[in-house]
C-alpha positions in Angstrom: -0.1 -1.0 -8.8 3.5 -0.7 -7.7 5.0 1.6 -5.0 6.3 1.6 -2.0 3.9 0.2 1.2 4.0 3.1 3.9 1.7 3.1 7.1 -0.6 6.3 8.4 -2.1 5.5 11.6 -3.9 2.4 11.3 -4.3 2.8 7.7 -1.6 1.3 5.1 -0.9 3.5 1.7 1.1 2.9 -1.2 3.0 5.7 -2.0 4.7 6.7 -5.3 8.6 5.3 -5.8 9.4 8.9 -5.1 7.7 8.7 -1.7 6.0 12.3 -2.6 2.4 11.6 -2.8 0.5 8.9 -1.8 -1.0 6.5 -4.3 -3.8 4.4 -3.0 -5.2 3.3 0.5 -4.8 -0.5 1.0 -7.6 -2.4 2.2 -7.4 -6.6 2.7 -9.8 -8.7 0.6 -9.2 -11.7 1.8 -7.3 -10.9 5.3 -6.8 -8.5 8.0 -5.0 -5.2 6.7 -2.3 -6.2 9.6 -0.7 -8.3 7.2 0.2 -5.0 5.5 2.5 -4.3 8.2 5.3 -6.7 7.2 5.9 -4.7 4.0 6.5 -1.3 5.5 9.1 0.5 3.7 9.1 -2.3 1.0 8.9 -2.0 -2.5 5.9 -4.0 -3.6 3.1 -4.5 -5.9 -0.5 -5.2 -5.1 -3.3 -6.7 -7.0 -7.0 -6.0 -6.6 -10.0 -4.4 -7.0 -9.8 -0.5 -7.2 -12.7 1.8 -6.0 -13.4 5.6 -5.4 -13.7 6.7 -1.9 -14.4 10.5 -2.8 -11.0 11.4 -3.9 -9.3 8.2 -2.3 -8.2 5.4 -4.6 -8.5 2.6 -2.6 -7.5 -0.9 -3.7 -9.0 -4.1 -1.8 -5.5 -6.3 -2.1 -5.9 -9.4 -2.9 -2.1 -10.7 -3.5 0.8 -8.6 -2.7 3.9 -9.2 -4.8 7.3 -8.2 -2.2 10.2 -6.6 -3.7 12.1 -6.6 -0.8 12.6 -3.4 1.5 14.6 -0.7 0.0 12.0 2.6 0.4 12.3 5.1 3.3 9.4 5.8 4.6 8.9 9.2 5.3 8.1 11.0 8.5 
């Protein structure tokens, strides 16, 4: 999945290009979600396992591909 890394609290999203809607909540498979926080307002792509939370996508990240900051994150 590819959007653009926002965070909500303590929780991490991915959020369309558009910055609209949010995508997915990011969980890490392998690490601490902190890590997410270095991508903030970056465009990336994550790779993973997706599951149903109700009507949450949620996608236990196991790589994240950077492509470099460039999204605004919305307030």
């Amino acid at each position: 999945m590819t959007g653009c890394l926002d965070q909500q609290g303590e929780t991490y999203v991915l959020r369309g290009l558009d910055q609209a809607r949010r995508v997915a909540t990011l969980r890490g498979k392998a690490f601490s979600d902190d890590n997410f926080a270095r991508y903030v307002g970056h465009k990336v792509t994550v790779y993973g396992n997706v599951t149903k939370d109700g009507d949450t996508t949620v996608v236990h990240v196991t790589k994240v591909d950077d492509g470099g900051p460039g999204c605004s994150v919305p307030k």
